[in-house]
GUGU-756460 format. One record per residue (C-alpha): residue number from 1; x, y, z. Coordinates in pm, whole numbers. Layout:
! GUGU-756460
i;X;Y;Z
NUM;X;Y;Z
...
! end
This chain:
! GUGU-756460
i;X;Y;Z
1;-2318;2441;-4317
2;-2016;2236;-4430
3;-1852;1966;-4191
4;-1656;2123;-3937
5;-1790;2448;-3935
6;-1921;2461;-3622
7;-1519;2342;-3500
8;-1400;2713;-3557
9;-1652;2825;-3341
10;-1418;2753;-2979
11;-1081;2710;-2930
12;-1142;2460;-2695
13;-1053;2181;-2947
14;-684;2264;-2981
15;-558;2190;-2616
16;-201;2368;-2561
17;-40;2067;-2371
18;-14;1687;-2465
19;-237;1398;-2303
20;-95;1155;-2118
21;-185;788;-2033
22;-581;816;-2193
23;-490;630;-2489
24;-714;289;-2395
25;-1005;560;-2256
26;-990;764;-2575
27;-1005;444;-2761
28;-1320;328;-2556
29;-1492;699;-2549
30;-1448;676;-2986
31;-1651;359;-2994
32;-1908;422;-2727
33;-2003;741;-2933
34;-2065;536;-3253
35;-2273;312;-3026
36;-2476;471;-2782
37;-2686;835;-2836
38;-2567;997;-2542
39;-2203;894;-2354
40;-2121;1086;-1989
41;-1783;1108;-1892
42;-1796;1136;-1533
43;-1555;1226;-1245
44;-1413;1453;-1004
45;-1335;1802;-1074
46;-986;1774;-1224
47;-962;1431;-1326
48;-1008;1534;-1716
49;-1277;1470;-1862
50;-1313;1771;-2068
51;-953;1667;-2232
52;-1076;1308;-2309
53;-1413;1433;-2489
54;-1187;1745;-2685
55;-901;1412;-2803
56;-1185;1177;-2855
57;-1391;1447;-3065
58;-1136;1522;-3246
59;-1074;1189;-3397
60;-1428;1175;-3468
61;-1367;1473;-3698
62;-1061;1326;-3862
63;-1285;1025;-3997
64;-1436;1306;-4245
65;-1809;1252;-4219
66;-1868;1376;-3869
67;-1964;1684;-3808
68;-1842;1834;-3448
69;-1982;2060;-3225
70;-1824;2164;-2891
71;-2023;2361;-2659
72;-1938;2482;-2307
73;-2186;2507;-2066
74;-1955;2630;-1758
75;-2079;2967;-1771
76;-2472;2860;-1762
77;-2589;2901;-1461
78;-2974;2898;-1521
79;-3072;2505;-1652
80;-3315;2704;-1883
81;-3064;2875;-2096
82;-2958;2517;-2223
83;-3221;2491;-2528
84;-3121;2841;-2628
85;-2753;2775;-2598
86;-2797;2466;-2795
87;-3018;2704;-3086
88;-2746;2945;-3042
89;-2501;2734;-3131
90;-2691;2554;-3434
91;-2816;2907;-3587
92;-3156;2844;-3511
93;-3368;3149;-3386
94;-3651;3226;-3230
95;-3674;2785;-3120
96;-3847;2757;-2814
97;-3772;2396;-2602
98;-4019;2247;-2719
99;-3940;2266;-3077
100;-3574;2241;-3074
101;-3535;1856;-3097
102;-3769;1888;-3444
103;-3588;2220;-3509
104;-3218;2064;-3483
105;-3324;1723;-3704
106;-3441;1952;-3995
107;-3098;2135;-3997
108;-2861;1845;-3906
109;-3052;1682;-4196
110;-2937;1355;-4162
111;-2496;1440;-4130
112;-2362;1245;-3882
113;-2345;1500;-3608
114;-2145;1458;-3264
115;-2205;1735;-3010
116;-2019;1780;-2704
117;-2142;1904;-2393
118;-1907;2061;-2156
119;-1967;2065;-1788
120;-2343;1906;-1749
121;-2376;1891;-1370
122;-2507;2251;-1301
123;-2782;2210;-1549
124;-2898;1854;-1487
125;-3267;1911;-1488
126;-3242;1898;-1891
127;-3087;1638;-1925
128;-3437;1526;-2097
129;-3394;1719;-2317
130;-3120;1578;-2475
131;-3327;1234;-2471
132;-3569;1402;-2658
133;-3344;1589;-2926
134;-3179;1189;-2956
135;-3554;1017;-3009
136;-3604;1337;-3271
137;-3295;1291;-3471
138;-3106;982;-3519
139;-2789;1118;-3645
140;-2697;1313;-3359
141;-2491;1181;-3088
142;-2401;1350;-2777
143;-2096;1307;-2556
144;-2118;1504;-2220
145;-1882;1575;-1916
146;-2018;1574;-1618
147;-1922;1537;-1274
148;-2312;1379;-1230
149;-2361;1113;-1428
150;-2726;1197;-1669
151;-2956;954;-1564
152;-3142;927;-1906
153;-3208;665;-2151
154;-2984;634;-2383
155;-2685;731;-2206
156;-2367;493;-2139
157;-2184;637;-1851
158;-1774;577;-1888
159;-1616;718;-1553
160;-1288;860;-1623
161;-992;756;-1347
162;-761;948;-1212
163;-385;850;-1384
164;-247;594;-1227
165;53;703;-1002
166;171;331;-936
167;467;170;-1094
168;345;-213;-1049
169;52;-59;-1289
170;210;146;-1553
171;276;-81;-1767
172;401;-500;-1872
173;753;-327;-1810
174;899;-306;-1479
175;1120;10;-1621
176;781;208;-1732
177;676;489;-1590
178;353;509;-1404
179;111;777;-1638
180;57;1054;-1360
181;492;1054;-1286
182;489;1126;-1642
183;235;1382;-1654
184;418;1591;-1328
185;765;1520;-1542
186;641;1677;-1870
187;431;1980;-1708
188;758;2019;-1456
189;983;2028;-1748
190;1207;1790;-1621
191;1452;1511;-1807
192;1310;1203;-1708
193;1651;1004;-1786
194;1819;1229;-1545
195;1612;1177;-1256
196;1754;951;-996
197;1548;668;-771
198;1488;930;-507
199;1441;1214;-684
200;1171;940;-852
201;1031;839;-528
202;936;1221;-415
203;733;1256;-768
204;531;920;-688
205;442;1092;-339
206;356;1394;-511
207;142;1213;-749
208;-2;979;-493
209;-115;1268;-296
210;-251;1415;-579
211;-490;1145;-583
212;-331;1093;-921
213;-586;1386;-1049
214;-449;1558;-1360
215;-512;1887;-1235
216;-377;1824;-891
217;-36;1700;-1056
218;-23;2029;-1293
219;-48;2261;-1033
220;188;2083;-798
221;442;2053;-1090
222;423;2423;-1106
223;590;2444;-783
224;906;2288;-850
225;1034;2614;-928
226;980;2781;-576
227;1050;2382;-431
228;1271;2107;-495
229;1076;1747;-541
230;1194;1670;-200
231;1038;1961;-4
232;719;1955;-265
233;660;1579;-130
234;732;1652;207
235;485;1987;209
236;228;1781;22
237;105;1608;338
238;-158;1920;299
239;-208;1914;-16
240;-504;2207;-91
241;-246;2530;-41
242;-14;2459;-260
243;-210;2375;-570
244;-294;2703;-675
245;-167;2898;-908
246;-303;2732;-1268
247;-251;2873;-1569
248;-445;3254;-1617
249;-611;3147;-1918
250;-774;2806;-1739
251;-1149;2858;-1650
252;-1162;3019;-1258
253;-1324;2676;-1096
254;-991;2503;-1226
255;-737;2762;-1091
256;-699;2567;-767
257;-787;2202;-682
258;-971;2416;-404
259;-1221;2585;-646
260;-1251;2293;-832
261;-1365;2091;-534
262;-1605;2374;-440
263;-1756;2376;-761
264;-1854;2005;-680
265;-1970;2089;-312
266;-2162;2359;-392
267;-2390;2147;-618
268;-2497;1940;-372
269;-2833;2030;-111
270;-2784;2087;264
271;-2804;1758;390
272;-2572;1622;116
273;-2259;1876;206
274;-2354;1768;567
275;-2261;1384;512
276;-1980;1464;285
277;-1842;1672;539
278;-1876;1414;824
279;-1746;1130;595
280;-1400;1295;539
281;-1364;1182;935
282;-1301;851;789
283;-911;697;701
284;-913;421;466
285;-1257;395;360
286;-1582;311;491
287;-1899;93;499
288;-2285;158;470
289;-2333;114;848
290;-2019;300;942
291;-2108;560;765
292;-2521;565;908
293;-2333;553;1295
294;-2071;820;1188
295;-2188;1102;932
296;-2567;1027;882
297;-2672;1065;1265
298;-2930;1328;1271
299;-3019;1368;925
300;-3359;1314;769
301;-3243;1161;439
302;-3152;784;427
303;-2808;712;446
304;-2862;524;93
305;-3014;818;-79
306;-2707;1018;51
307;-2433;759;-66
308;-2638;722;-396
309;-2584;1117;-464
310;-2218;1171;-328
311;-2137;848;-567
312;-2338;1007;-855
313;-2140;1366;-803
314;-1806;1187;-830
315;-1755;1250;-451
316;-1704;934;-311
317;-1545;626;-495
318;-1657;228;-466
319;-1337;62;-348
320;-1286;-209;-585
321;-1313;-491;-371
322;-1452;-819;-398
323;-1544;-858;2
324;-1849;-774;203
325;-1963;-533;302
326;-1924;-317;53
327;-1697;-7;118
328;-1665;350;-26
329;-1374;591;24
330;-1308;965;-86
331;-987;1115;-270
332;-734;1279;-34
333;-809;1640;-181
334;-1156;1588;-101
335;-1118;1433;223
336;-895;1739;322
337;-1171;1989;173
338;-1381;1795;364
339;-1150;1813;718
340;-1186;2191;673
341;-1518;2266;629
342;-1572;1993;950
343;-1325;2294;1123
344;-1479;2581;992
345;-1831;2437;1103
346;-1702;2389;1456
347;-1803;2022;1412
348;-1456;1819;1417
349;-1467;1792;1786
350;-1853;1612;1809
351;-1800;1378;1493
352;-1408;1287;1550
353;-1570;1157;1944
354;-1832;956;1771
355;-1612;843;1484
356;-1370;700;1803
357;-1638;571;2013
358;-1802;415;1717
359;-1449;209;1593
360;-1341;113;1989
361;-1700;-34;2033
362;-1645;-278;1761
363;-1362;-370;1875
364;-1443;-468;2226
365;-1240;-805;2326
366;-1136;-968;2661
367;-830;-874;2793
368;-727;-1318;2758
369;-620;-1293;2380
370;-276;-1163;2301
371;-153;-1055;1955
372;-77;-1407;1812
373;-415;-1562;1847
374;-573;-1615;1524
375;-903;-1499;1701
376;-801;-1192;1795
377;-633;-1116;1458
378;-1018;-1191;1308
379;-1160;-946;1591
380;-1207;-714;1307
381;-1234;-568;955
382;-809;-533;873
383;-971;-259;563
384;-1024;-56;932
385;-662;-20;1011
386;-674;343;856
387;-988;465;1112
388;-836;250;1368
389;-508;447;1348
390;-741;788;1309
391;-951;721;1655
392;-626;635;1855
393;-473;933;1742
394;-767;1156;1843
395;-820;1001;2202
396;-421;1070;2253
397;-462;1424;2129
398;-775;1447;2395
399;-566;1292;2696
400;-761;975;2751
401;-524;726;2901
402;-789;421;2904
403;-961;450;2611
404;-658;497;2414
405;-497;170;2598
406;-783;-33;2532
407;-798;39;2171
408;-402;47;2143
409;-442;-325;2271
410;-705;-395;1976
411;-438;-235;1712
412;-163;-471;1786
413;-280;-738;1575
414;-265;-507;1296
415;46;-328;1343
416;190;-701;1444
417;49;-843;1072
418;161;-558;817
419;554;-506;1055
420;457;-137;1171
421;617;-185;1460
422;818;149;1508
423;421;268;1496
424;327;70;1784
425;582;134;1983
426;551;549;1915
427;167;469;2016
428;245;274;2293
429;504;494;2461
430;265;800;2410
431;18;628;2577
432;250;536;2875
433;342;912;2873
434;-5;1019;2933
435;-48;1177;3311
436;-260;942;3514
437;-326;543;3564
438;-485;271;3449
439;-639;-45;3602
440;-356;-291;3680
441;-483;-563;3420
442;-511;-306;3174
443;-159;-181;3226
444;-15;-496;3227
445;-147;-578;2911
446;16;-266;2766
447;352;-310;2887
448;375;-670;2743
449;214;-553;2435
450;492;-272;2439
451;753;-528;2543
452;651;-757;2229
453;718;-482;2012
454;1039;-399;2185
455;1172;-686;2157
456;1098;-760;1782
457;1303;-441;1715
458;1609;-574;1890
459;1600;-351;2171
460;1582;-654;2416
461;1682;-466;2722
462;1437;-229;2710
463;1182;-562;2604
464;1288;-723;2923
465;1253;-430;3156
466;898;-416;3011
467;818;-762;3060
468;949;-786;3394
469;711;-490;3507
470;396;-631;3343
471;497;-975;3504
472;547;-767;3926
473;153;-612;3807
474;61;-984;3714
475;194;-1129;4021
476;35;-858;4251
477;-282;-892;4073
478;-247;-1321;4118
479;-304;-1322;3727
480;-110;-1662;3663
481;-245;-1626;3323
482;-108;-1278;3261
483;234;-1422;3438
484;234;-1688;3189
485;238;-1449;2895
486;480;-1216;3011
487;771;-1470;3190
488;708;-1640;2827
489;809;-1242;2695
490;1096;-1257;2921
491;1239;-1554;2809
492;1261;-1438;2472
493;1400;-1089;2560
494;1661;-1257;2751
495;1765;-1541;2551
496;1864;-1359;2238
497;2142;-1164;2445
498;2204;-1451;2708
499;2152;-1821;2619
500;2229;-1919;2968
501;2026;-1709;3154
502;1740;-1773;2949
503;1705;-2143;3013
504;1614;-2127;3390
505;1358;-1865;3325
506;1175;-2074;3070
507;1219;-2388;3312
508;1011;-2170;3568
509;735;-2053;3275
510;721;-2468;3162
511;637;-2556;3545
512;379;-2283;3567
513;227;-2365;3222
514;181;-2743;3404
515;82;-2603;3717
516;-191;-2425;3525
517;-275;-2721;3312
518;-256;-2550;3030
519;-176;-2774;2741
520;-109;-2519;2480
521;115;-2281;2702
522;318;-2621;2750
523;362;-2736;2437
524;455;-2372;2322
525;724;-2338;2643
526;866;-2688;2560
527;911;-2519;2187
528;1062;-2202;2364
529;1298;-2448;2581
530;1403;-2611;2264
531;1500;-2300;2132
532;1691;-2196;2340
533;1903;-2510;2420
534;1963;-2466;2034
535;2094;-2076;2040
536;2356;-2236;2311
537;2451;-2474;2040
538;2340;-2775;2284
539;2115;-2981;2004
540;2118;-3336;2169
541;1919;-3158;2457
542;1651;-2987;2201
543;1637;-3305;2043
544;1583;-3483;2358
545;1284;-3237;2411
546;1084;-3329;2055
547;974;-3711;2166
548;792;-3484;2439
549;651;-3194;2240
550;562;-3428;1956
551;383;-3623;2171
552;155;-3352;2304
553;116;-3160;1936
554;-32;-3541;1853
555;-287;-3564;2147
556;-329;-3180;2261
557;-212;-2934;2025
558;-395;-2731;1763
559;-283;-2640;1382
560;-113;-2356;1477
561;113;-2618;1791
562;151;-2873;1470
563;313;-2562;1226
564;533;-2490;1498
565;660;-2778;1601
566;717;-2882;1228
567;936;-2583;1220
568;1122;-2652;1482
569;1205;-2999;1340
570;1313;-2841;1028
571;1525;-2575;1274
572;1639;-2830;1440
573;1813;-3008;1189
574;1939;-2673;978
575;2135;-2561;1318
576;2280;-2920;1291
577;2412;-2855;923
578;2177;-3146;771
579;2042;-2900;495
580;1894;-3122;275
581;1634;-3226;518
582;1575;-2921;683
583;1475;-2770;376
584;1107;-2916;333
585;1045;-2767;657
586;1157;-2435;642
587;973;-2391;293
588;653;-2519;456
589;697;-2303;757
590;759;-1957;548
591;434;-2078;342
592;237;-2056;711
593;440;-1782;902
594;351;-1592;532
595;1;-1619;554
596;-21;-1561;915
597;152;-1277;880
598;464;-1309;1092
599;698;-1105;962
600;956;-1169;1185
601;934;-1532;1126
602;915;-1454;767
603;1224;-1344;745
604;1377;-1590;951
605;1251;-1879;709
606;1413;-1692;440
607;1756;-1667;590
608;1721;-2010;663
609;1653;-2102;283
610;1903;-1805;147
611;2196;-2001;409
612;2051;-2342;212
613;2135;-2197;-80
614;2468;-2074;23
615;2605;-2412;137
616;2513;-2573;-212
617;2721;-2323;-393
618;2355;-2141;-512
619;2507;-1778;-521
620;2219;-1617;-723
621;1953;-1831;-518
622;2067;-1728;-201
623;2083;-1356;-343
624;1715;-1363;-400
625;1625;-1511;-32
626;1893;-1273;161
627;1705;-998;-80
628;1362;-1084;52
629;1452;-1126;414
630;1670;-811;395
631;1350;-598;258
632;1153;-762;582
633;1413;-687;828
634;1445;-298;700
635;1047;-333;728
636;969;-422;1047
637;1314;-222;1192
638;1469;-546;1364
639;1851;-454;1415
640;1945;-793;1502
641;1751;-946;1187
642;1947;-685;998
643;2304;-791;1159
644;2245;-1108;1033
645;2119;-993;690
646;2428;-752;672
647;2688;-1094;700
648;2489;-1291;471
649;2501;-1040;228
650;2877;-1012;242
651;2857;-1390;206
652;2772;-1339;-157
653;2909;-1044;-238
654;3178;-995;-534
655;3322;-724;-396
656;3546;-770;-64
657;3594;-436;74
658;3209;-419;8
659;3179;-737;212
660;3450;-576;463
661;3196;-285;517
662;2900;-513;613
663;3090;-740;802
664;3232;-395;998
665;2863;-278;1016
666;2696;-614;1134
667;2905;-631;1456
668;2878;-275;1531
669;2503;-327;1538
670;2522;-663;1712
671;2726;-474;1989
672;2474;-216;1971
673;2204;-440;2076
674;2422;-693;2343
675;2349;-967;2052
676;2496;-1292;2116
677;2500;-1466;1827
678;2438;-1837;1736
679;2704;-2106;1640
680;2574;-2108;1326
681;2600;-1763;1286
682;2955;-1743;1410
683;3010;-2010;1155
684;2909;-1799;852
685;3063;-1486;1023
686;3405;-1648;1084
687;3413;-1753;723
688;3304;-1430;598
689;3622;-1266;751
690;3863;-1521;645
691;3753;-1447;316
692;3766;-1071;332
693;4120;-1080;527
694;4243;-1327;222
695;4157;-1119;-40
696;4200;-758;87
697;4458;-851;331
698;4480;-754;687
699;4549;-392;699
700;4318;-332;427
701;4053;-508;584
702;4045;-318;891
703;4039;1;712
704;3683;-88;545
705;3547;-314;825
706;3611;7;1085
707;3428;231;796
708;3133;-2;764
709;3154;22;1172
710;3064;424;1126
711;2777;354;869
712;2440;409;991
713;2165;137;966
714;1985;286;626
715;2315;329;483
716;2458;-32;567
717;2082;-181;393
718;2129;20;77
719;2511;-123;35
720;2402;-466;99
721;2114;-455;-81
722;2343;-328;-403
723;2579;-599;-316
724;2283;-884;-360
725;2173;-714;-702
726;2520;-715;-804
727;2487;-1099;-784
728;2163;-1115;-921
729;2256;-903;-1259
730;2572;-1114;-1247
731;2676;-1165;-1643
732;2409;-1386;-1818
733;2472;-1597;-2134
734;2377;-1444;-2467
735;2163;-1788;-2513
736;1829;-1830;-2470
737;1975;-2053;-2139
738;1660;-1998;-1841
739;1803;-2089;-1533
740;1476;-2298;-1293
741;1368;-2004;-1128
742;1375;-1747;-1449
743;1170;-2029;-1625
744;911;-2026;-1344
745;880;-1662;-1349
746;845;-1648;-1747
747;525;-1907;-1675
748;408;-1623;-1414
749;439;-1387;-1673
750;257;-1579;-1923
751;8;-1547;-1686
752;-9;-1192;-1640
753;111;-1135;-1304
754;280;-846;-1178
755;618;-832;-1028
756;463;-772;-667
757;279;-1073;-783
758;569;-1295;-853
759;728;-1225;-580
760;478;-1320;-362
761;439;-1616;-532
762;797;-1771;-516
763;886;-1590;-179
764;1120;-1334;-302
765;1160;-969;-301
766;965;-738;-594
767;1289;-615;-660
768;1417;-972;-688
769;1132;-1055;-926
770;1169;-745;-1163
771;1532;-851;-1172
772;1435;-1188;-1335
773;1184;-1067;-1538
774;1516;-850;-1683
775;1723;-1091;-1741
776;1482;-1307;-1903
777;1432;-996;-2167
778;1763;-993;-2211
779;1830;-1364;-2290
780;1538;-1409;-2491
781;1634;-1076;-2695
782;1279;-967;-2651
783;1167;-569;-2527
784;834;-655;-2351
785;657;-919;-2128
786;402;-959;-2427
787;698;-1037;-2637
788;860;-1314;-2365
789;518;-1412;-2335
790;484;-1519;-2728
791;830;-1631;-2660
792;718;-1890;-2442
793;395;-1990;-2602
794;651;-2061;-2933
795;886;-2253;-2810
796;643;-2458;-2552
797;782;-2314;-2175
798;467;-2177;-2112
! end
């Protein structure tokens, strides 16, 4: 038989559509078959494996002195029929198992021979006998897709991953698009260069909801006839209707990702569809013992055994993660087969109870921490925000007012550390809603954690109504404790909107603190009185107040008393214009409130160092802090954190009815929220509408600063966002010229960080990062990182 013969025997070698973003896996899959006997591609249903093996035998064939064999084994049913399919295939009759591995040596006779084995996993029990045909004839190699990886010697296993769907990953480019966006844009028959950022956005969703499976993202981008991108993202929240519909001449297990999945699930035994059912309960992953308390109760096989067998059938994925315990997680699609078949079985009612109960008992705290004690932040695993989230929501949907407080209380820390505060506050309220009572500590508790959340969202009227509720529970209750925390909320809530009447409330929390002898509560109330004597522009007073609090952070206080006070020094002398020194300070303090996860305080640090920047004449450097702080303020949803951002960005903006806009916008949401703003900020604000009025002139001026006064909040952030990358893509010099900052984030990229990377790095915005990383292209001439990167090696920056 000559070489390639047996090619014309399928079709399945000439795929009808192009491959996208295999190119490294291909490469691999070519040199593990001219290494190892047998190589398995495994992986979900969908993910492509068959397409790799087809692209990877194919290049075998065009090095001349393989042979190539492709055999499907989709429609074998019976494991038996393998040895006859493989004779069949080979022209060998009457070969019995037994003598087919001698039978197949004599006729390969020594060619170089790669077969390829199409869908393994329903005949698994011989896989044997492909380690015997490799022991019989050493020419042969074998390269096998299977959704079960072989277990055999000889065999390499290469999983195959789904495409990935995001941008930080596609590529060294920050303009490259992510493989699986590419995929959808090709199969969707849609220009790529006319597709805006949104219309960009809604495909990532897609994708990401695809699990970034190549079948998923076909049959989705089918739909964008009947749907536009924005409806197809929106409806993709339930994924498994809508991708239907694949193409007629597909095999019937890959019509839908539905039968594809099924295909999968109906390979596994009784107990095994049992777990993998129960485990789709789960949000964000799971561990070993989670998943023994959870989906294992009442089975007879060990929870290992299970795991082991989900993991070899491609069901369940090991979350790459360096930390213990070890976790697992399913796809999406599967977890919403899964969710299903837990519905179908009448079962979502008994294992969603014990998946609650089982989270809220880990969770168990006393009702003395509040959500910025380290401790409680370390209460538990953050990887279990996801089935945190997941049990709340049940217990709200089942009406149970205490259990859902309590573990609404245990959630703060994590909706306080990644700025989901709109989330808390929807969870909170919906609690409060809930018919019937709760224990007076326990509803005190809630109403200053709802008050906290409130309050960092700029609605400080509805903040202080909360607090002062929580503190009438606390005093009927005699809880000075409780008091403590929430006259402490109070303070805040007040003193944002009214200096004045702040600074008698926080004289009566500083005498309780010292009533109570509590020597943290003090220092921290002394810090709160300073602050507010420096809103009302009084600094001699704060300053009068740091001999005391720096003498109690030296004999009493703890590190987190000593960060704070050291920002307030640094505050302390930024409200009173002496930059220079203030500046030390503030960096330090974003470097803690950063990895403490204070937003809030994040982006306050930022401001600080963008207004830094500002007074030295630093346009572009104060560009890339307002950028950052902007991003944070959008986040976490704080209105009077975006008023601020909204001026500052007018501040450095090169267009003045742009800057008339914001500066219209920023007091309409100041007056929105009763803000009274800062001397400092007045300062900056007064300035910015001298300069507007100067350049526009009066009646011009009030025309776009009564406009900006209509714009809603997400319309306000994208103009002043646009305004800050105007100055950061401000003209560059042709030269090879790196400013500081662009020659720190060439060493970054020497190093192979990312742009998320960078930016986390030097405190600035992603977007603020990919903008240098730009520019430096453009100076340098150069199309890549790799190329900026050789750059820098060359000429010694790096």
């Amino acid at each position: 038989m000559a070489a390639g013969s047996f090619l014309n025997q399928t079709t399945m070698m000439v795929p009808p559509t192009s491959l996208i973003g295999r190119e490294e896996l291909i490469r691999d899959t070519v040199q593990s078959v001219a290494q190892a006997r047998v190589t398995t591609l495994t992986g979900p249903g969908g993910v492509g494996k068959t397409r790799v093996a087809l692209d990877a035998a194919r290049r075998h064939l065009e090095m001349g002195a393989w042979r190539v064999v492709v055999i499907p084994l989709a429609s074998v049913a019976d494991s038996c029929q393998v040895a006859p399919v493989l004779a069949q295939w080979f022209g060998l009759a009457d070969v019995d198992e037994a003598s087919l591995p001698d039978r197949l040596s004599h006729a390969i006779n020594g060619q170089e021979t790669l077969v390829v084995l199409d869908n393994f996993e329903q005949v698994l029990p011989r896989a044997i006998l492909l380690a015997d045909i490799v022991a019989a004839c050493p020419t042969i190699r074998f390269l096998v897709t299977s959704r079960v990886r072989l277990r055999i010697s000889f065999e390499r296993e290469m999983p195959v991953p789904p495409l990935s769907f995001d941008r930080e990953k596609a590529g060294s480019d920050h303009c490259d698009v992510a493989p699986a966006v590419r995929l959808f844009v090709e199969r969707a028959s849609l220009d790529l260069n006319a597709l805006d950022s949104g219309e960009l956005l809604a495909i990532e969703q897609i994708c990401h909801r695809a699990d970034g499976l190549p079948l998923a993202i076909e049959l989705a981008a089918s739909k964008t006839r009947l749907l536009g991108l924005n409806e197809l993202a929106q409806r993709m929240t339930t994924a498994l209707p809508l991708l239907v519909d694949g193409p007629r001449d597909a095999p019937e297990r890959l019509q839908t990702m539905h039968s594809a999945i099924r295909w999968s699930y109906d390979l596994l035994g009784p107990e095994e569809q049992h777990f993998f059912v129960n485990l789709s309960v789960f949000s964000g992953g799971f561990t070993i013992a989670s998943a023994a308390g959870i989906a294992a109760q009442g089975l007879t096989t060990d929870v290992m055994t299970l795991l082991q067998s989900l993991l070899d059938h491609s069901l369940i994925v090991r979350m790459a993660d360096s930390e213990s315990p070890q976790r697992f997680t399913l796809l999406e699609t599967l977890r919403e087969f899964g969710r299903e078949q837990l519905r179908c079985e009448g079962r979502e009612d008994s294992v969603h109870d014990r998946h609650a109960q089982w989270f809220a008992s880990l969770l168990e705290t006393d009702a003395n921490r509040d959500v910025h004690t380290s401790l409680w932040l370390a209460t538990t695993d953050a990887r279990d925000e996801g089935n945190l989230r997941t049990a709340l929501s049940w217990m709200l949907s089942r009406g149970d007012k205490p259990a859902a407080a309590r573990l609404a209380l245990l959630l703060t820390p994590f909706w306080w550390r990644n700025g989901f505060f709109s989330s808390a506050r929807e969870n909170l309220n919906a609690i409060l809603a809930l018919p019937g009572s709760l224990p007076p500590e326990l509803m005190s508790r809630l109403l200053g954690a709802a008050s906290e959340f409130a309050m960092q969202q700029s609605d400080f009227k509805i903040s202080a109504h909360l607090a002062s509720e929580a503190l009438e529970i606390a005093r009927e209750m005699g809880d000075q404790v409780q008091m403590l925390r929430h006259l402490r909320r109070l303070c805040w809530a007040t003193g944002v909107t009214d200096h004045a009447a702040a600074i008698p409330l926080v004289e009566e929390t500083l005498e309780l603190s010292r009533r109570l002898g509590d020597m943290e509560a003090i220092i921290q109330t002394i810090h709160l009185l300073q602050c507010m004597w420096v809103y009302a522009g009084d600094f001699e007073i704060a300053q009068e107040l740091t001999t005391e609090a720096g003498t109690l952070v030296r004999a009493f206080g703890n590190e987190t008393n000593r960060r704070e006070h050291q920002h307030i020094q640094g505050s302390l002398r930024f409200f009173a214009g002496d930059f220079d020194a203030s500046e030390p300070f503030i960096l330090d303090a974003l470097e803690w409130r950063r990895s403490t996860g204070s937003r809030v305080f994040e982006m306050h640090c930022l401001r600080d160092l963008g207004r830094i920047a500002l007074e030295r004449g630093d346009m572009r450097g104060a560009a890339e802090r307002f950028s950052s702080a902007l991003d944070l303020a959008n986040l976490i949803g704080s209105r009077h954190g975006l008023s601020y951002c909204l001026v500052e960005a007018a501040a450095v903006s090169r267009d003045a009815e742009t800057a008339a806009m914001l500066f219209g916008g920023a007091e309409a949401m100041r007056k929105s929220i009763s803000l009274e703003s800062m001397p400092i900020e007045v300062a900056l604000q007064e300035r910015v509408l001298r300069s507007c009025r100067d350049s526009l002139g009066p009646a011009q001026f009030e025309v776009m600063r009564s406009l900006g006064g209509t714009k809603p909040p997400s319309e306000l952030v994208r103009l002043a966002q646009k305004a800050l990358d105007t100055q950061l893509d401000a003209p560059r010099a042709p030269d090879h010229d790196l400013s500081p900052r662009e020659r720190e984030v060439l060493v970054l990229i020497c190093q192979g960080k990312s742009d998320r990377e960078i930016g986390e790095m030097l405190f600035i915005s992603r977007r603020t990062a990919a903008s240098h990383s730009g520019n430096i292209l453009a100076k340098l001439g150069v199309h890549s990182r790799a190329e900026a990167a050789a750059w820098a090696v060359r000429n010694e920056v790096a």
